[in-house]
C-alpha positions as CSV (number, residue, x, y, z in Angstrom):
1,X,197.1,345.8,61.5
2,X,194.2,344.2,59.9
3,X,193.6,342.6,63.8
4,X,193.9,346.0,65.2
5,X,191.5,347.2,63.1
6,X,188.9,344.5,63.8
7,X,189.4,345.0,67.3
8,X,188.8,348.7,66.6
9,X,185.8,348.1,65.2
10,X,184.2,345.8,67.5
11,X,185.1,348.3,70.2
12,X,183.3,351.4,68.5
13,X,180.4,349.3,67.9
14,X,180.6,347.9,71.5
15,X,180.5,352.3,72.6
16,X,177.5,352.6,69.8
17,X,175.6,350.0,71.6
18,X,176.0,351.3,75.2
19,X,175.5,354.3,73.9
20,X,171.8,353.2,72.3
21,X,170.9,351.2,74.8
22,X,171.4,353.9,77.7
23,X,169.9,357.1,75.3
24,X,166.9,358.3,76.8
25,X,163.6,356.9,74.7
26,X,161.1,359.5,74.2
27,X,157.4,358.9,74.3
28,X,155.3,357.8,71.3
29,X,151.5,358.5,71.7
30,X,149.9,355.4,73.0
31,X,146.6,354.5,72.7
32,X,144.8,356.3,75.8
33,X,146.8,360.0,74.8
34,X,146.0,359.2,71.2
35,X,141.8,359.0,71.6
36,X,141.7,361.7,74.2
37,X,143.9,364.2,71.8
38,X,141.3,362.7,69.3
39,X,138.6,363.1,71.3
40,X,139.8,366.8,72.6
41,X,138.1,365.9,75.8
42,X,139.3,363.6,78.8
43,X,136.5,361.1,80.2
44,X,136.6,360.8,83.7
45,X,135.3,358.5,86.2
46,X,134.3,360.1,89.7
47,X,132.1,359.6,92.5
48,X,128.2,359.7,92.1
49,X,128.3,362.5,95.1
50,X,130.7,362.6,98.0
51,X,131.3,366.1,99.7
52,X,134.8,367.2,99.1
53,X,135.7,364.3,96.5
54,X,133.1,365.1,93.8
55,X,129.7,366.5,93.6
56,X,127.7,368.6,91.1
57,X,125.8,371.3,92.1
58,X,122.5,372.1,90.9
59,X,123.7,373.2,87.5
60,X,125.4,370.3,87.3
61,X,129.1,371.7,87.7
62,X,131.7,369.5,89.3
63,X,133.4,370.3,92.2
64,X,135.9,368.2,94.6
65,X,139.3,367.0,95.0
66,X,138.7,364.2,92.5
67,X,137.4,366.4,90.0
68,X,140.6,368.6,90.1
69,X,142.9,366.1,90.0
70,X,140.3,365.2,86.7
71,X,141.3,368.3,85.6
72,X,145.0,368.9,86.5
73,X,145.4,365.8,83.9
74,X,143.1,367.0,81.3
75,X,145.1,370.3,81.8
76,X,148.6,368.7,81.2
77,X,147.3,366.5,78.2
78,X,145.0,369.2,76.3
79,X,146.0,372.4,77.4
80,X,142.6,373.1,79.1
81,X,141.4,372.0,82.5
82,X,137.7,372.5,81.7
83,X,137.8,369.8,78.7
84,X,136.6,367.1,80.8
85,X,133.7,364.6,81.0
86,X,132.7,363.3,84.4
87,X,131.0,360.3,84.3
88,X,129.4,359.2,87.7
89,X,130.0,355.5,89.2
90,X,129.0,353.6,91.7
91,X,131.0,351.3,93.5
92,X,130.2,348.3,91.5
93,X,130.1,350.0,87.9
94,X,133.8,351.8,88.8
95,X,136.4,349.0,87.4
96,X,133.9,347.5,84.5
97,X,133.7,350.7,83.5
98,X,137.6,351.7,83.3
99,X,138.7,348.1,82.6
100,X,136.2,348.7,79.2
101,X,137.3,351.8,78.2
102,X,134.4,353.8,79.4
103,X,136.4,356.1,80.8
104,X,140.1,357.1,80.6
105,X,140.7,357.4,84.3
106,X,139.1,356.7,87.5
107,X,139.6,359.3,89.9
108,X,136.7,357.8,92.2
109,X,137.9,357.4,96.4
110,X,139.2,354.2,95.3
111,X,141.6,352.6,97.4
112,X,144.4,350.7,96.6
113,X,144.1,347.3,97.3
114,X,146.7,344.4,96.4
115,X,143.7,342.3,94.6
116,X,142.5,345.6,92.6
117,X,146.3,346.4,91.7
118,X,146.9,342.6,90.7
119,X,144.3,341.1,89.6
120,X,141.8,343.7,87.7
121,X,143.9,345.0,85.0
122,X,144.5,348.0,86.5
123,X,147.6,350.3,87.9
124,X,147.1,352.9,90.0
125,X,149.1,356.3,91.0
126,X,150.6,357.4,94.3
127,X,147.8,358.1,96.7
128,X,146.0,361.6,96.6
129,X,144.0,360.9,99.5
130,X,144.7,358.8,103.2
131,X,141.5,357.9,105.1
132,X,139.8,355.6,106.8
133,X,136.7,353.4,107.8
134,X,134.2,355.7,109.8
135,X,130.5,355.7,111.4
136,X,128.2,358.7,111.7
137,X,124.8,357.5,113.8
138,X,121.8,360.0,115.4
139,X,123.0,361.6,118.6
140,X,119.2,360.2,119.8
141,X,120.5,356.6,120.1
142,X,123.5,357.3,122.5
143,X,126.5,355.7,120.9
144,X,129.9,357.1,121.6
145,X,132.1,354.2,120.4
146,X,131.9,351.1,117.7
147,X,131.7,348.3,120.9
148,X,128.2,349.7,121.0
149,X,127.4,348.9,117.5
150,X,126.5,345.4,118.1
151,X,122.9,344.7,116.4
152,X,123.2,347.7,114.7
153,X,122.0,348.1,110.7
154,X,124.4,350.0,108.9
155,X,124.1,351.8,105.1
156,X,126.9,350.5,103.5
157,X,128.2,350.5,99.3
158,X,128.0,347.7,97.9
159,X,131.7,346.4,96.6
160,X,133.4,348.6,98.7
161,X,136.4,347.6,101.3
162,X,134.2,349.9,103.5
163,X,131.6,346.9,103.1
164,X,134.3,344.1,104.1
165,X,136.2,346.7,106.8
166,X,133.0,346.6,108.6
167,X,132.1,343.0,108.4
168,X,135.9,342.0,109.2
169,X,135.6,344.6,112.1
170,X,132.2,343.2,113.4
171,X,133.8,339.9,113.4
172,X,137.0,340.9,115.7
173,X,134.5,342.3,117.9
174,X,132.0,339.2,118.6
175,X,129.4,341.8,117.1
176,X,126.5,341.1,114.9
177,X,125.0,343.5,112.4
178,X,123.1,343.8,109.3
179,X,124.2,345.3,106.6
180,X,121.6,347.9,104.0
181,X,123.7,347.6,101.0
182,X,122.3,350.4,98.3
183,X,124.5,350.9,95.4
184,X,123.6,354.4,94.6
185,X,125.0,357.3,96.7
186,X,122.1,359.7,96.9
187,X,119.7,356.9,97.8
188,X,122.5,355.2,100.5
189,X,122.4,358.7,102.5
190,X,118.7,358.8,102.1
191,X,118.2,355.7,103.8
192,X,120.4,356.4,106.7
193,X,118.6,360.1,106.6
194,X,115.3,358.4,107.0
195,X,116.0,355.9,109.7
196,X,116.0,353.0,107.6
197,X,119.6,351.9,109.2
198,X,121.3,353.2,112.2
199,X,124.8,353.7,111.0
200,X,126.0,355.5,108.0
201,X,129.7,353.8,107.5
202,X,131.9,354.9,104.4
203,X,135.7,356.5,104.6
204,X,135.6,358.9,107.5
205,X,136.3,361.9,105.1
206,X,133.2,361.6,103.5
207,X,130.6,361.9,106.4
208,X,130.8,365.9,107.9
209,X,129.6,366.5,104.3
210,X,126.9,364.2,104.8
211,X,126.3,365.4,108.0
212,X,126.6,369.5,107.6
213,X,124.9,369.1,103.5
214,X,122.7,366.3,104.2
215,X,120.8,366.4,107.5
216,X,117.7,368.2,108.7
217,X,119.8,368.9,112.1
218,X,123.3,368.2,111.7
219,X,123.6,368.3,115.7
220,X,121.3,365.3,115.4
221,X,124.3,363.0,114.4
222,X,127.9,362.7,115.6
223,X,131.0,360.8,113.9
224,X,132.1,358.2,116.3
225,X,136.2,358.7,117.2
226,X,138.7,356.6,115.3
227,X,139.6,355.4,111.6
228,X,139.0,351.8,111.4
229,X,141.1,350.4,108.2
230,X,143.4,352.1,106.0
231,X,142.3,354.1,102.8
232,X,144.8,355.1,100.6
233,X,143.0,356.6,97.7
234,X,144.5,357.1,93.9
235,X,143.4,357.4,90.5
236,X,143.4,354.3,88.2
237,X,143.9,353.1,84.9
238,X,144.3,350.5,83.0
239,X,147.7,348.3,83.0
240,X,148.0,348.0,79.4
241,X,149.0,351.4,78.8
242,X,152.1,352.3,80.5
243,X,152.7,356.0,78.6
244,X,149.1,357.0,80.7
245,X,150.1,355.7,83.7
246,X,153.1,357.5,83.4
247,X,151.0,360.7,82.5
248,X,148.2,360.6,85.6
249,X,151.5,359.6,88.2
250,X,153.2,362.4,87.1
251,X,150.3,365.0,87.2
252,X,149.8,364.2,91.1
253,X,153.8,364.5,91.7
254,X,153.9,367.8,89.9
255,X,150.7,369.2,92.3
256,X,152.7,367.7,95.5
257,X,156.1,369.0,94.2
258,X,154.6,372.7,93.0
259,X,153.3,372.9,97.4
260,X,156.6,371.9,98.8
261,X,158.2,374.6,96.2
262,X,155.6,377.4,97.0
263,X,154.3,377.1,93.5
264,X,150.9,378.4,93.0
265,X,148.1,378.9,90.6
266,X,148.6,382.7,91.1
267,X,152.6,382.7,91.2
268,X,152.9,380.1,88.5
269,X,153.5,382.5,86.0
270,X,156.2,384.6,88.2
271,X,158.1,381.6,89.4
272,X,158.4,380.3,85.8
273,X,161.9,382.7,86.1
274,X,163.1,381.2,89.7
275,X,166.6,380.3,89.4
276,X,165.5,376.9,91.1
277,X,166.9,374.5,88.8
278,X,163.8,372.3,90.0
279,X,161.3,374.9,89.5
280,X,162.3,375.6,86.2
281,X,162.4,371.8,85.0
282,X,158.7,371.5,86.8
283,X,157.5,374.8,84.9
284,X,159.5,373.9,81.4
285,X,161.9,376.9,81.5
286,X,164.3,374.8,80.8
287,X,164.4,371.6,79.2
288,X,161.6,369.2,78.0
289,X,160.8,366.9,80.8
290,X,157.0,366.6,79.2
291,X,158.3,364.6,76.0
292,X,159.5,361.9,77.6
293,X,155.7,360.9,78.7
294,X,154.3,362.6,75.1
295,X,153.5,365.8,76.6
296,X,154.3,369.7,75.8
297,X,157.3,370.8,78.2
298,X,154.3,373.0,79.9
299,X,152.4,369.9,80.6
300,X,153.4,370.7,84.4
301,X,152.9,374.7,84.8
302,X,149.1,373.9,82.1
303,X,148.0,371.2,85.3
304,X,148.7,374.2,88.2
305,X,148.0,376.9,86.3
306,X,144.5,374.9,86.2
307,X,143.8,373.9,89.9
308,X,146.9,375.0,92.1
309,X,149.2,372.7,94.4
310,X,147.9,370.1,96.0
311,X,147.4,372.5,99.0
312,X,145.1,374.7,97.2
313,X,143.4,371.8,96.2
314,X,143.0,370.2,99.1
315,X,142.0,373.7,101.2
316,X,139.3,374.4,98.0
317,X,137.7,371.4,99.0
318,X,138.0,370.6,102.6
319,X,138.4,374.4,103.9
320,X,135.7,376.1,105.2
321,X,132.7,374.8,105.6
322,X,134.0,371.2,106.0
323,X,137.2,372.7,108.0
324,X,139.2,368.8,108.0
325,X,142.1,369.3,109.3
326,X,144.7,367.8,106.7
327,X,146.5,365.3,109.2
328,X,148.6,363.1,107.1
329,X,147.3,364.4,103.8
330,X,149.8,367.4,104.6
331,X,153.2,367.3,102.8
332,X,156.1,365.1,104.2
333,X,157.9,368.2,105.2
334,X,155.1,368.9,107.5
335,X,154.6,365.1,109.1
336,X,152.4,364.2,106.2
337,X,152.9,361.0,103.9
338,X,152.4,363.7,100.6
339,X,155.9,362.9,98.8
340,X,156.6,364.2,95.4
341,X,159.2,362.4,93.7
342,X,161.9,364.1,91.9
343,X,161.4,366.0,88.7
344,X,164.5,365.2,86.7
């Protein structure tokens, strides 16, 4: 009996165990939630001015598909999309910056490279932009195609992988060029604007902004065919705090996931009683998804309530007059690479 017992025992403690070790652990504030719930404002690092990605206006409001994603997050964390600080960066200031604690997030065209995920201290979310190398030169100099860039001086960032696309490119080719590496966005265009280089070469995306915002005579310059490296652009942060992380990957997967369910910033509200059991997990009609990452269960209907899906987002910023066609930025239901993952 007394064996039996024993037995008994170890076996209910054996259940307890399983039991504790598979119970779902529930988010503590770690230290990035905790100063910007402190703070009551989320600082975020964006691009010094790139059409469609970020730029202020001349009031100094921040527009782009960076800045919303800026604010989807701020949206989810503090209940208010507008409680944001944008903090401009160059290409060489972006990682000290983050990797400082300058800013909370960097939402800045940034691709994701295996050296900057490894070896910078940083992780970075699923992409919210694809893109590519591209060159915009003056119609005047009769270039169609990069074989007949040889020679050629080309405005290019400074720490960029556009700067080592180009160079690696140049090399394939046999073709020699040099380089005008200006760190500052405003001054870069400039430069190409006033004939100080002949190539303006950056992610393709960004150029028919420079071209349509930019130029005297937009007709005066063309955007040479093709995408010459791959892009894939995502917000950063750093790798010591896994709770954010978890926080900024799940804002962008709630944006991608609210388009392929037809969930809107108008709607939002409305579809908060869908009988989708998805649609109400996303929205927090039922259950409390948002306290397993420290966040309110409306952390997800806060973010689209606040900019839309990421088809809203994407058509506030690259509609009309920029008019990019969204290509494989569309949703994987569509022949895009957009995927949200599952809300559960």
């Amino acid at each position: 009996m007394k064996k039996l017992a024993f037995l008994s025992a170890i076996a209910s403690f054996a259940i307890s165990a399983v039991g504790a070790t598979f119970a779902p652990a529930l988010a503590a504030d770690g230290p990035t939630l905790t100063a910007v719930k402190k703070r009551g404002e989320l600082i975020c690092g964006v691009h010094q001015g790139r059409y469609g990605f970020a730029i202020a206006d001349k009031k100094g409001k921040w527009k782009g598909l960076d800045v919303d994603v800026c604010k989807a997050v701020a949206a989810a964390v503090l209940g208010d999309g507008n409680k944001v600080k944008y903090i401009p960066l160059g290409s060489v200031q972006r990682f000290p910056a983050l990797q400082s604690g300058q800013v909370d997030m960097l939402s800045r065209t940034t691709t994701i490279t295996l050296t900057r995920d490894s070896a910078l201290g940083l992780n970075f979310g699923p992409p919210t932009f694809y893109t590519g190398t591209g060159f915009m030169v003056r119609k005047k100099l009769n270039i169609t195609k990069v074989d007949q860039l040889g020679g050629a001086a080309i405005c290019v960032f400074p720490g960029s992988t556009t700067e080592k696309n180009i160079a690696a490119l140049f090399k394939s080719k046999g073709m020699k060029m040099t380089p005008v590496v200006i760190e500052n966005s405003k001054e870069l265009v400039s430069a190409y604007m006033s004939g100080r280089c002949d190539v303006l070469a950056m992610d393709q995306a960004g150029l028919p902004g420079h071209q349509q915002f930019d130029a005297k005579v937009p007709g005066d310059h063309i955007i040479l065919d093709g995408v010459y490296s791959k892009e894939p652009l995502a917000v950063g942060v750093r790798a010591d705090d896994d709770q954010w992380f978890d926080i900024t990957k799940w804002v962008v997967h709630a944006l991608f996931n609210a388009e392929e369910w037809g969930i809107t910033q108008k709607n939002v509200d409305k579809m908060k009683g869908s009988k989708d059991p998805n649609i109400k997990r996303l929205l927090g009609a039922s259950g409390n998804l948002g306290k397993k990452i420290g966040l309110g269960k409306n952390w997800a209907y806060d973010a689209i309530k606040a900019v839309g899906n990421y088809g809203e987002v994407y058509d506030r910023n690259w509609g009309p007059p920029l008019n990019l066609a969204r290509g494989i930025n569309n949703l994987w239901t569509k022949g895009g690479l957009m995927y949200g993952f599952p809300m559960k």
